[in-house]
GURO-66998 format. One line per 5 residues: number of its first residue (from 0); their letters; for each residue z, y, x of N, C-alpha, C, O. Coordinates in steps of 0.2 Angstrom, whole numbers. Atoms other than C-alpha are relative to their C-alpha. Example, Ala and Ser with C-alpha at 12.3 -4.5 7.8 and 13.67 -1.06 7.14 Angstrom:
<recs>
0> as> 0:-6:4:39:-22:62:0:6:4:3:5:9 ~ -1:-6:-4:36:-5:68:3:5:-4:4:11:-1;
</recs>
This chain:
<recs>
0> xxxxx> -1:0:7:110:-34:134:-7:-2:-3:-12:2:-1 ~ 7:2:3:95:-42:124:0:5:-7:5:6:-12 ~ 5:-4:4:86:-31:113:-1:-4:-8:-3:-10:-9 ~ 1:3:6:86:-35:95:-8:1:-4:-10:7:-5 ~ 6:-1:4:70:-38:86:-2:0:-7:-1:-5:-10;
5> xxxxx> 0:1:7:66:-36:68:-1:-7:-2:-3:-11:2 ~ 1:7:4:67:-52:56:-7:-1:-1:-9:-7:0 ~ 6:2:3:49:-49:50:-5:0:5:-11:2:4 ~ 5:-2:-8:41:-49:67:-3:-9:1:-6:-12:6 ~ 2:10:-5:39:-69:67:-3:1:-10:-1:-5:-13;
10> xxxxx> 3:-1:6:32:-66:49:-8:-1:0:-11:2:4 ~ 6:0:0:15:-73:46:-5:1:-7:-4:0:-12 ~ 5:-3:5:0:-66:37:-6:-6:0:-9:-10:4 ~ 7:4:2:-13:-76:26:-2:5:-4:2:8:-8 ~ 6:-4:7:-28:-66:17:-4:-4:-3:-9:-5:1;
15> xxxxx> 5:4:3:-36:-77:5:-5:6:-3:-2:10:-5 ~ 4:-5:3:-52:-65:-1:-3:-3:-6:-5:1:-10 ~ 5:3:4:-59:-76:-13:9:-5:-8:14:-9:-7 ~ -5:2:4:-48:-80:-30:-2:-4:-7:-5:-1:-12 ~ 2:2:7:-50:-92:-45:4:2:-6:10:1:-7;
20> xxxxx> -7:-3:6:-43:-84:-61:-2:-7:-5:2:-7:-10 ~ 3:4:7:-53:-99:-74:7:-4:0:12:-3:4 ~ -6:6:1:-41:-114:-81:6:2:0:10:-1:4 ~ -4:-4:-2:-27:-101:-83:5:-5:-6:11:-4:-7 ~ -5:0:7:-21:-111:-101:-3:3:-5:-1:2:-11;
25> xxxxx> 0:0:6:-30:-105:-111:-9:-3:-4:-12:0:-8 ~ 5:5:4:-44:-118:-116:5:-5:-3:9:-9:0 ~ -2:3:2:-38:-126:-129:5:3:-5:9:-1:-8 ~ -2:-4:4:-31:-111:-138:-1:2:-6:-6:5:-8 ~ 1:-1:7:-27:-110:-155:-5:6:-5:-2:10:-7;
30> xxxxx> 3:-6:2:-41:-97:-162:3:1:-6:-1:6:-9 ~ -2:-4:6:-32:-93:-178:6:3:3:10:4:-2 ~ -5:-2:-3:-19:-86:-167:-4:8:-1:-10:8:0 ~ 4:-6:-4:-23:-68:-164:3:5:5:9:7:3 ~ -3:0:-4:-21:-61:-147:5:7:2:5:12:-2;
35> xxxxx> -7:-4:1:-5:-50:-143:-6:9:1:-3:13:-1 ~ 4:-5:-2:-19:-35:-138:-2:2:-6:-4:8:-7 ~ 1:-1:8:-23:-35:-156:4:1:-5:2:2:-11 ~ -4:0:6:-7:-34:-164:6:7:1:11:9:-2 ~ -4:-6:-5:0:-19:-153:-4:3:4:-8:2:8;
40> xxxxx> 5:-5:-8:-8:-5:-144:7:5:5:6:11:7 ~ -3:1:-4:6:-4:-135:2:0:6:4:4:9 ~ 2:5:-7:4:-15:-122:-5:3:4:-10:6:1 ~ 2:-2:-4:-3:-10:-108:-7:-3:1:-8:-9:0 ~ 8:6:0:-24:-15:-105:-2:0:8:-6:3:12;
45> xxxxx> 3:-1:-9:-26:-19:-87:1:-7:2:3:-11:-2 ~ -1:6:-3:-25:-35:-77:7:-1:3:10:3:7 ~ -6:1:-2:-10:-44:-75:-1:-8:6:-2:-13:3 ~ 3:7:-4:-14:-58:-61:8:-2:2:13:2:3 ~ -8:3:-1:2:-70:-60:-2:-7:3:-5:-12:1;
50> xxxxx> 1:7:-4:3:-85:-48:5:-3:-1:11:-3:1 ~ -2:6:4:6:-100:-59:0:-8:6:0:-13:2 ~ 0:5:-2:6:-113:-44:-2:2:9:-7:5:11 ~ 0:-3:-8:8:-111:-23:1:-10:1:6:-13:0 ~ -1:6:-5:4:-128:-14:1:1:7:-5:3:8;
55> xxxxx> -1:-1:-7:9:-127:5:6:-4:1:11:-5:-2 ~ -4:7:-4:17:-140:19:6:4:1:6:10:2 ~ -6:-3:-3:36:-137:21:2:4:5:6:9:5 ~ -3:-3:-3:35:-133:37:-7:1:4:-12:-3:2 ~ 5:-1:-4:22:-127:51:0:3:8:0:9:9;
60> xxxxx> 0:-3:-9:21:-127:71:-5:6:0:-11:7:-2 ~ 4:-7:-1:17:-111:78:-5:1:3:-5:-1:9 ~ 8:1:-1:-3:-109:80:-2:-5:0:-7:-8:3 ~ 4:7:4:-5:-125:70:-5:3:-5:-3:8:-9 ~ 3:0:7:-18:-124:58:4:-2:-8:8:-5:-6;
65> xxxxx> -4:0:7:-10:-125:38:-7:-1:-5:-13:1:-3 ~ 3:-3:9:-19:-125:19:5:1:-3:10:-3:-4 ~ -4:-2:7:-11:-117:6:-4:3:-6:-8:7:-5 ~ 3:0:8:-17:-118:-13:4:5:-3:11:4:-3 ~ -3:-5:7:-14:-103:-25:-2:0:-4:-8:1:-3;
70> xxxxx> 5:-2:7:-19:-103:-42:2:5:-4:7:3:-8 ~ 1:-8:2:-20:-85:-49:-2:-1:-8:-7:-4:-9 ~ 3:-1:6:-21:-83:-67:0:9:-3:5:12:-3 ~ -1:-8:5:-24:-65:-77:2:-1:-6:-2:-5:-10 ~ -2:2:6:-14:-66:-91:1:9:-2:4:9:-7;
75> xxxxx> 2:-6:4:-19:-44:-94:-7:-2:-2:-10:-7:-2 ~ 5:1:6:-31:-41:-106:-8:5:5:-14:5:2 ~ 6:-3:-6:-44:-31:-91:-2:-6:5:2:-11:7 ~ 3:5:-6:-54:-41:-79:2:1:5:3:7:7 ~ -4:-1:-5:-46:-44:-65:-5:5:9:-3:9:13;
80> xxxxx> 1:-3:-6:-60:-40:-52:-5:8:-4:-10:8:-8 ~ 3:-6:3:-65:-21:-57:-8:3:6:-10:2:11 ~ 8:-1:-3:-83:-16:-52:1:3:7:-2:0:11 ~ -4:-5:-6:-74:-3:-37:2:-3:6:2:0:12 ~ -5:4:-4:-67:-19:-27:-2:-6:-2:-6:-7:-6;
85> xxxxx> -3:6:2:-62:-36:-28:8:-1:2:11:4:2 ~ -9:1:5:-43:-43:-29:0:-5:8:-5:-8:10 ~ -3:5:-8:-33:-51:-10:6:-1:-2:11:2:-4 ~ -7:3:1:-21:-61:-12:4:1:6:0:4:10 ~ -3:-2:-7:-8:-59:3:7:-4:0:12:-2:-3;
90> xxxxx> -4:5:2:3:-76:4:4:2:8:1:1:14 ~ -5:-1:-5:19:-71:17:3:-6:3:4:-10:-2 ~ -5:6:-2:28:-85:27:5:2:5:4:6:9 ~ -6:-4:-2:44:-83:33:3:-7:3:4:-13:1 ~ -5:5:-4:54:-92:47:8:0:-2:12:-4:1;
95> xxxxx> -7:1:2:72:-90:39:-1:-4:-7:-7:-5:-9 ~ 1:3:5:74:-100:23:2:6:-7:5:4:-13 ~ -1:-4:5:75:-84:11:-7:5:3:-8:5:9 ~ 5:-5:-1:59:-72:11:0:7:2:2:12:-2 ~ -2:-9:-4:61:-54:22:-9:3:-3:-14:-1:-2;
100> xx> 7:-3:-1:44:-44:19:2:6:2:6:10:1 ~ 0:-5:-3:40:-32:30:-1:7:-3:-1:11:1;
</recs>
């Protein structure tokens, strides 16, 4: 009887360490507009980092080389990298055609 193994075991890991937040949208923003952190104390003040765009190859033989493009935008009203740290992206790839994380 063969032994069943987890799904996420053929799961591969990328750490990009290094993140560009500039050109997120907002050059070329209306300044009489005023921004939502101003009109609400509400709203939470912290970094919201959101990935506005993922380029990577369809598909990738196993222990080939790859690139994959993310482009990170902060769309919170705090700096995303806090004096404490800096910010790691952690892009998952998945051999079934729906995403399992480990």
């Amino acid at each position: 009887m063969q032994r069943l193994s987890p799904s996420w075991r053929h799961t591969c890991l990328l750490i990009a360490g290094t993140l560009v937040i500039t050109g997120c949208g907002s050059e070329g923003a209306s300044s009489s507009v005023k921004p939502a952190r101003d009109q609400s104390h509400s709203l939470d003040h912290e970094a919201d980092l959101v990935i506005t765009e993922l380029l990577a190859p369809d598909s990738v033989r196993d222990g080939h080389d790859f690139t994959a493009t993310v482009k990170v935008c902060n769309q919170g009203t705090a700096a995303a990298y806090p004096q404490s740290g800096g910010t790691f992206l952690q892009l998952y790839l998945s051999t079934t055609p729906t995403q399992q994380v480990p």
